[in-house]
C-alpha positions in Angstrom: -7.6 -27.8 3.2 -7.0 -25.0 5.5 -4.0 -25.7 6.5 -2.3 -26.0 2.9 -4.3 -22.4 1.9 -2.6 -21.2 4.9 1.0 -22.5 3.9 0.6 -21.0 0.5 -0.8 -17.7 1.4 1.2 -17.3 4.6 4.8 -18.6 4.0 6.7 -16.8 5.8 10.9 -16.8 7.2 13.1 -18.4 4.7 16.4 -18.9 6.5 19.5 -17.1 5.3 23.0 -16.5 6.5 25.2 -13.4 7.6 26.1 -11.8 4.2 24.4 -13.9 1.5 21.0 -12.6 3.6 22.2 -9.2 3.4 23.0 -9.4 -0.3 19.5 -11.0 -1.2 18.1 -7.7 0.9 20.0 -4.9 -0.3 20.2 -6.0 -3.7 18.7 -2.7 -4.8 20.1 -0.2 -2.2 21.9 2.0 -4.9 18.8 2.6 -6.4 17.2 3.4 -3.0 19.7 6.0 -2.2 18.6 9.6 -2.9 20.5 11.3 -0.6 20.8 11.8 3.5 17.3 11.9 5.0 15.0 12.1 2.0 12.1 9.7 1.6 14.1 7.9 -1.2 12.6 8.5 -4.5 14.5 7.7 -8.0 14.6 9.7 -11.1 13.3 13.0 -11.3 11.1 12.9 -8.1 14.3 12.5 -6.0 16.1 14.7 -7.9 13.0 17.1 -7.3 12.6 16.2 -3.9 16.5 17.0 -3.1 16.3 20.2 -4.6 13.2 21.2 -2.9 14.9 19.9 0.5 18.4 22.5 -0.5 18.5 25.5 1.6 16.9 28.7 0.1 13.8 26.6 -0.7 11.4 27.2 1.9 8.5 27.1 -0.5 9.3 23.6 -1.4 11.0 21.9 1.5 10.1 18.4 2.6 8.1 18.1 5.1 10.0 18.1 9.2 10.9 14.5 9.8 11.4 13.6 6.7 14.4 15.9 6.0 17.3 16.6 8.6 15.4 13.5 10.4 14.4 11.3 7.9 13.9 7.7 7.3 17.4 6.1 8.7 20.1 4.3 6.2 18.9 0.9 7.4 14.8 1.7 6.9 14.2 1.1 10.4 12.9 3.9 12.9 12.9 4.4 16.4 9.8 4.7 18.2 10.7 7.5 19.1 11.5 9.0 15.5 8.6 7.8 13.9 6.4 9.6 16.5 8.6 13.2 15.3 8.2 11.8 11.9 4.2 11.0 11.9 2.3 12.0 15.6 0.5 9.0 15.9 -2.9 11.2 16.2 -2.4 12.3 12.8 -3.6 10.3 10.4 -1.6 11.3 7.2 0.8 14.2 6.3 0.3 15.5 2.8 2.8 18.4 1.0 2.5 19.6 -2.4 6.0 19.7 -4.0 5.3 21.1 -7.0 1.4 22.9 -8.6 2.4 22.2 -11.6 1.4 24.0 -14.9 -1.9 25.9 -15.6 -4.5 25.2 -15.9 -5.1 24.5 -12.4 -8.0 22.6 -10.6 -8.7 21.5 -7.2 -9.3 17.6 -7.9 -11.8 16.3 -5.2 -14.3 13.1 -5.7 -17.6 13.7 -6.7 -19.5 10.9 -5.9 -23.1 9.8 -6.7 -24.3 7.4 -4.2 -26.6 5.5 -6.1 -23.3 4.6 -8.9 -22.0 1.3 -9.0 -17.8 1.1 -10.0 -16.9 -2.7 -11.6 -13.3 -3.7 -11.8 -11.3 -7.0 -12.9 -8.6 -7.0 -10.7 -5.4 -9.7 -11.0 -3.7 -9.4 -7.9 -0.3 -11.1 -7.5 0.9 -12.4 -3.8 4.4 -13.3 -3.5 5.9 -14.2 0.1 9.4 -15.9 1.2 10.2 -16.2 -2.2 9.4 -16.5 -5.8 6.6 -19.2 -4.2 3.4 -18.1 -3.6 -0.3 -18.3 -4.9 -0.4 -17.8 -8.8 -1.7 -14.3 -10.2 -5.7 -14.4 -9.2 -8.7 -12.6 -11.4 -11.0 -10.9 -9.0 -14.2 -9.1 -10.1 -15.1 -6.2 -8.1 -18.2 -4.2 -7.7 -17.7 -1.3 -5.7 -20.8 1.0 -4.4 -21.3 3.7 -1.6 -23.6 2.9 1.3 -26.5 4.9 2.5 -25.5 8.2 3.7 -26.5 9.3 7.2 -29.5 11.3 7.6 -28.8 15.1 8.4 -29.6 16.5 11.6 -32.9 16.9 12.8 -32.1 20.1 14.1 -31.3 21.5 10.8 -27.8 22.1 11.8 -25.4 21.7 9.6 -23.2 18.7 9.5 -19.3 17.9 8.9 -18.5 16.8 5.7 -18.6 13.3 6.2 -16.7 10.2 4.6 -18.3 8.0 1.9 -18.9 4.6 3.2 -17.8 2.5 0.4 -18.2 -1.6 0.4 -16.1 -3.5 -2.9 -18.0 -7.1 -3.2 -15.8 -9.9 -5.0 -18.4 -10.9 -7.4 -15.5 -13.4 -9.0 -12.2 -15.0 -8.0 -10.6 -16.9 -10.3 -7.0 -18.4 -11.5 -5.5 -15.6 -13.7 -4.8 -16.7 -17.6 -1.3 -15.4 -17.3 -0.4 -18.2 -14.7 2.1 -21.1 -15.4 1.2 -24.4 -15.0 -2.0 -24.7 -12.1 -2.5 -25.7 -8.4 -4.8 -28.5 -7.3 -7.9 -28.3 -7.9 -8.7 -27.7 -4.0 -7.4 -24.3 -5.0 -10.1 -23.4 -7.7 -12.4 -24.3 -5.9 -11.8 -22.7 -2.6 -10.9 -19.2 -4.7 -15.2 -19.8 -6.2 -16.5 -19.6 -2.4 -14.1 -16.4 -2.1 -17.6 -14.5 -4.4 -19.6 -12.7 -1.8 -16.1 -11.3 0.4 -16.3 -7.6 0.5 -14.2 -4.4 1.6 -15.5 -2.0 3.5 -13.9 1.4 3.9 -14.3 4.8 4.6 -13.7 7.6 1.7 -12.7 11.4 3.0 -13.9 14.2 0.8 -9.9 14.5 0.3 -10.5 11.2 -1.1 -8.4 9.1 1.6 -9.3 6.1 1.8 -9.3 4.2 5.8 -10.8 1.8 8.0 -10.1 -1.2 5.9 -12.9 -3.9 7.1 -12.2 -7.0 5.1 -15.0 -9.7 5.5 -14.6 -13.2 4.3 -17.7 -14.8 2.8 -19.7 -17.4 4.6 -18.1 -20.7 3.3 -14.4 -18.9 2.0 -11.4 -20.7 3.8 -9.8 -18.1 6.4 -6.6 -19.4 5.2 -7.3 -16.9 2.3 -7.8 -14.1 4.5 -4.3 -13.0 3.8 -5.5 -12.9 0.2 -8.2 -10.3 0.8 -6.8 -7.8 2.7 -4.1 -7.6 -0.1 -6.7 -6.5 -2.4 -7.8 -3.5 0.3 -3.9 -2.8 0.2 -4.1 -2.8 -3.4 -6.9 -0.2 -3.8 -5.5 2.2 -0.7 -2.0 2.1 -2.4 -3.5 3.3 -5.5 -5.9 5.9 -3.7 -4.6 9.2 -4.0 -4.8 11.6 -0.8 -5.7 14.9 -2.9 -4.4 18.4 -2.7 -6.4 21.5 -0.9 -5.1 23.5 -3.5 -5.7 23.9 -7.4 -2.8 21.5 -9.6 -2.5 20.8 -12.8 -0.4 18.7 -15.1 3.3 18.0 -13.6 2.3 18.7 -9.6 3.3 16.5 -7.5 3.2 16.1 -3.7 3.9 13.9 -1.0 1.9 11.4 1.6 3.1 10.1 4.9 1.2 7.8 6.3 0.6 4.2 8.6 -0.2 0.9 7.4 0.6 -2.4 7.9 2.2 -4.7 5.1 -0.2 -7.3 3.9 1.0 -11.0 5.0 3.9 -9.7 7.0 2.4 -7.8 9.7 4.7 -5.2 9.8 3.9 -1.7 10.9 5.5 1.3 8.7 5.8 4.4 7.8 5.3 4.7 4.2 6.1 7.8 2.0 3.9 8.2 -1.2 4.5 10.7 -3.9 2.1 11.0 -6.5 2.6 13.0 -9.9 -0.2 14.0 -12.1 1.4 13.0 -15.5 -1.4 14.4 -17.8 -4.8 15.9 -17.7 -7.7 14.7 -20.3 -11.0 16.0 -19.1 -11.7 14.7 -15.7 -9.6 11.9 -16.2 -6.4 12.2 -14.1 -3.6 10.1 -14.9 -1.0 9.5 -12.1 2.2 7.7 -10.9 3.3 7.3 -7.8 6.8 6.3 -6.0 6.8 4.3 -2.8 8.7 3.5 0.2 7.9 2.2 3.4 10.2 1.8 6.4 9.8 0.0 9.9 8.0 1.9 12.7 10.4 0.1 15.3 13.0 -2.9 15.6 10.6 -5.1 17.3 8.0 -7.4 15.0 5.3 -9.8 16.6 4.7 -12.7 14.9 2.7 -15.7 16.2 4.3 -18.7 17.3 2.9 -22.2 18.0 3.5 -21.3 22.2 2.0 -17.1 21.7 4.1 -14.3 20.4 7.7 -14.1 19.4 9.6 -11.3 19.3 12.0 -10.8 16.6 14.6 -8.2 16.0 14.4 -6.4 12.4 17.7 -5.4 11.5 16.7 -4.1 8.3 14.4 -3.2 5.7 13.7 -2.1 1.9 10.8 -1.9 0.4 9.7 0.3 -2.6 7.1 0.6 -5.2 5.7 1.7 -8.3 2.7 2.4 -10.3 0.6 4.2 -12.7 -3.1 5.0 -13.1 -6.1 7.0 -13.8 -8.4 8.2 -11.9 -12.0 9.9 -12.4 -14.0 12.3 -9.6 -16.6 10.3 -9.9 -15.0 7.2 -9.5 -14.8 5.0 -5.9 -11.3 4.1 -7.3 -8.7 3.7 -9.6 -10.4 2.7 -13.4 -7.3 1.4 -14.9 -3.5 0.5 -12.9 -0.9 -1.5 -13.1 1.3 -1.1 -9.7 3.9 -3.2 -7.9 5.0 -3.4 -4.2 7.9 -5.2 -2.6 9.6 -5.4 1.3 12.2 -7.1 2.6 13.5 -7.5 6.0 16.5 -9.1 7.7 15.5 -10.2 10.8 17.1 -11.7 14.1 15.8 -14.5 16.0 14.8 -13.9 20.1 17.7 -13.5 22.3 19.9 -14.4 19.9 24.0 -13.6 20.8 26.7 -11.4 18.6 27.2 -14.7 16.8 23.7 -16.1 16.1 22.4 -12.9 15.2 24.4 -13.7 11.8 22.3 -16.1 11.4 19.1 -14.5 10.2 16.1 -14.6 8.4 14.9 -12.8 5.6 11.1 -12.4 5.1 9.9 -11.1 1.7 6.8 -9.8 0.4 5.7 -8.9 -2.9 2.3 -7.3 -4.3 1.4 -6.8 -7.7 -1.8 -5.4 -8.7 -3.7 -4.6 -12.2 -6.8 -2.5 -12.4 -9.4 -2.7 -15.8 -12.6 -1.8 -16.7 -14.3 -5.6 -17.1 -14.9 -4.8 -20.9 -11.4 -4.7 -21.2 -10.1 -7.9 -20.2 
């Protein structure tokens, strides 16, 4: 049983070669390109962002790295320039673009401790391929852990982050999925109920330290499965402004993850735009794109590590959603997230490099209140 949850959740390098691989990869590239070293955003954000990045607009230039040095043509970094991009002791790189119109507020979370958050997620999991588990319903309660107690000195302490644990209460096949997988399935995604997410939550409302725990009796080969959902909620967790904004700001996030499923350390470059403003109910969208942190990618082989070459990668994204101060996390969404990457087997000459793989991942995620579903 494990072993087949593990095919399904982990498949991995479908073989490809020399151009028809390269066609399958950059079959969006023209819409990726926004111009010589710009974290590639479409539409009006790139159009923004290039502007911003023009001489004579010190106010609003991107931030260094990401500019005269940015992400390369093939979305793979040196080591070297990822480091001047994002200095691996910081954790994120925020810039506001744009404040937007008045009225202006600082948004920050406003948490009560003792306030519960419930969700139905439907999370879609896509990798090598169109294959891949169908869409999956997961119900999610999501609640803040006992704060620490404050000094006994009296002194006072740093702001802290919220300690924040979302428990699957439900996992389930999603209505919206064709045909069905064995039984075996449905019931292994039932012992999924009791898994849980533990993370920390900044006062700038970044969101770290993913901790996924299966439950007692889940099957690790849906581990994969779980840490998607985390990916999920941190993709859709804005890093918030120091600085009042109101309707039309936007600003930009540079961060460090690695991609769900494939393992693959990047750089990735949110920009999130407040769209509209209805009390304190925030609605966003947000452009993504990731790139490689390095050509090397370590990927378990039945004799230890392999070492492949990544020649190159795209990978973008897209999503809306609202979100409430008082909230752990988004209350509605509906967000998607793909990467591809050409890759070249170990040691591999000038002519079998041709001959390369292509792995593919894909995320889909939609947030609602339970009521609504």
């Amino acid at each position: 049983m494990a072993s087949m949850l593990a095919a399904v959740a982990l498949a991995g390098l479908a073989g490809c070669d020399g151009d028809k691989g390269k066609a399958q990869v950059t079959v969006d590239a023209g819409a990726l390109d926004a111009g010589p070293g710009l974290p590639v955003v479409g539409g009006k954000l790139g159009a923004a962002l290039a502007e911003a990045a023009a001489p004579g607009g010190p106010e609003k230039r991107p931030p260094p790295g990401s500019a005269a040095d940015g992400p390369p043509e093939n979305g793979v970094f040196s080591p070297q320039a990822a480091v001047a991009a994002l200095p691996k002791d910081v954790p994120y790189k925020l810039e506001v673009i744009d404040d937007g119109s008045e009225p202006r507020a600082r948004l920050a979370p406003k948490i009560d401790p003792k306030s519960e958050q419930k969700l139905t997620i439907t999370l879609g999991l896509r990798m090598g391929g169109p294959q891949g588990m169908p869409n999956l319903d997961f119900g999610v309660s999501l609640k803040a852990e006992k704060p620490a107690d404050p000094p006994k000195d009296g002194a006072a302490a740093p702001a802290a982050p919220t300690k924040v644990t979302a428990k699957v209460t439900s996992a389930t096949l999603a209505s919206m999925s064709v045909g069905g997988p064995p039984r075996e399935l449905a019931d292994a995604l039932a012992k999924l109920k009791g898994s849980s997410l533990r993370y920390d939550l900044s006062p700038a409302n970044v969101a770290s330290n993913y901790r996924p725990e299966l439950a007692k009796d889940a099957d690790p080969g849906l581990q994969p499965v779980l840490a998607a959902l985390g990916e999920a909620i941190a993709l859709l967790t804005p890093p918030l402004p120091d600085k009042p904004v109101g309707a039309g700001a936007y600003w930009m996030v540079t961060d460090r993850v690695v991609v769900s499923g494939a393992q693959l350390p990047v750089l990735r470059y949110r920009v999130f735009k407040i769209e509209k403003v209805e009390g304190d109910l925030v609605s966003f969208s947000v452009d993504t794109r990731q790139y490689a942190e390095g050509a090397d990618l370590k990927l378990p082989g039945p004799n230890g590590d392999v070492t492949l070459t990544i020649d190159r990668v795209d990978s973008s994204g897209k999503g809306t959603f609202t979100w409430s101060p008082s909230s752990y996390a988004p209350g509605t969404a509906d967000a998607s997230q793909r990467l591809q990457a050409l890759l070249v087997p170990p040691g591999a000459s000038a002519q079998q490099a041709a001959q390369r793989s292509v792995a593919q991942v894909e995320l889909t995620a939609k947030f609602a209140a339970p009521a609504a579903q």
